[in-house]
N, C-alpha and C positions, 0 to 999 in steps of 0.2 A: 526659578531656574534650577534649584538645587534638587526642589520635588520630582522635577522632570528629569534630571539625572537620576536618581534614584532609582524613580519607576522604568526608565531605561536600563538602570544594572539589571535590576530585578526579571526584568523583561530579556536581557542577551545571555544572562547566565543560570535560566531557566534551562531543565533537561532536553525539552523540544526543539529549542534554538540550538544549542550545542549541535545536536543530534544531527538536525538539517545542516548544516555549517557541514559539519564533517562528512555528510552524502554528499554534497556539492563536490566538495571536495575530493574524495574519491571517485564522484562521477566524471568527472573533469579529466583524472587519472586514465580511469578506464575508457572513455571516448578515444583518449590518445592510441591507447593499446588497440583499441576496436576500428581507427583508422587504418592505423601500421598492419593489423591482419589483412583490413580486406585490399590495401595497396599493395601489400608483397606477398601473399596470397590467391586472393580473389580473382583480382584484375588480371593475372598472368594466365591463369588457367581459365577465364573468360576468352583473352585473347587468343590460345589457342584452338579452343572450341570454335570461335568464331568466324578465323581466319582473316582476321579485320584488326586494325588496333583500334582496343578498346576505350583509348583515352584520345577517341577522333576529335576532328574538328571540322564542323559546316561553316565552310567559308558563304561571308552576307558578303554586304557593302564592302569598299576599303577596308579597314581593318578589325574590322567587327565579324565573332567567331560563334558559335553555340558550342560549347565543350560538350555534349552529352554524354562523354563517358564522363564526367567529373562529377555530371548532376546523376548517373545510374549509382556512381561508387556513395555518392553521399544519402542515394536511396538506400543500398545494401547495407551501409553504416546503420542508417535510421531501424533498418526490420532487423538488423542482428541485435542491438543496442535494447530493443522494445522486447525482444524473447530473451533475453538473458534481465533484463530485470524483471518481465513477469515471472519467473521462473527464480527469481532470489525473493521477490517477496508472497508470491505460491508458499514457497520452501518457508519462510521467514513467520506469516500466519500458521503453517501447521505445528512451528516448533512454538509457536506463543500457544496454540488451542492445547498440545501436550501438557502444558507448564499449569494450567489453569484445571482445578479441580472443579468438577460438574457439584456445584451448590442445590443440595437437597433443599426442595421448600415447606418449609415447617408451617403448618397452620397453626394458628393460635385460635382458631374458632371451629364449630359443627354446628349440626344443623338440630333445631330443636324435633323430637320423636310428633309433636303434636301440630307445630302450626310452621312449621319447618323454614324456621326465623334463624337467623347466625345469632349462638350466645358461644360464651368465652367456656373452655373448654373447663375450666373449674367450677361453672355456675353450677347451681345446687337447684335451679329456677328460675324459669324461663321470663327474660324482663316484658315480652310481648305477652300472649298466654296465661301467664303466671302458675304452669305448670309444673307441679315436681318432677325433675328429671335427673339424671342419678350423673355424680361430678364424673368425667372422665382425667386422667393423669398422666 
């Protein structure tokens, strides 16, 4: 039990857990703000456009409703919610690809003049060949 604790601390207060934990978090935050815009925004100047109130209801059977303005507004939620995080983590990769310096690759070998084998760039002689070839540095 104790190992299982352990590897459990290890495992929640790892940087990627944290990380996630605190996107949830803020995500949560921001759904709220992304509700409250499209209900006291959206929806009214939907309704005007419309001429209709846009938070109807089809009456079924007795007391059973279809709100389709409730399932439009939680569509509008959804595609506002989808462009504003692709667009923080667009923005969020190109400031990680800034930060990263383009790693040169350094060969450690060329290619032999005679039988054009990979030898190490200080060989004096070629280990296939057995050809004199002048060390490079």
């Amino acid at each position: 039990m104790k190992k299982f604790l352990k590897e459990f601390k290890e495992f929640a207060l790892q940087g990627d857990v944290l990380s996630m934990a605190i996107g949830v978090i803020i995500g949560a935050a921001f759904k709220d703000l992304v509700t409250s815009f499209t209900d006291n925004f959206i929806t009214p100047i939907l309704n005007c456009i419309g001429g209709t109130e846009f938070g109807g209801k089809i009456h079924l059977i007795g007391d059973n409703y279809i709100t389709w303005g409730a399932f439009l507004s939680s569509v509008i939620n959804f595609l506002i919610m989808a462009l504003i995080l692709f667009c923080i983590i667009k923005g969020a990769n190109k400031l990680m690809s800034l930060g990263k310096k383009k790693e040169e690759v350094v060969s450690l070998t060329r290619k032999c003049p005679y039988c054009l084998s990979d030898i190490p760039k200080a060989a004096r002689k070629c280990p296939c060949c057995t050809a004199d070839v002048e060390a490079e540095e």
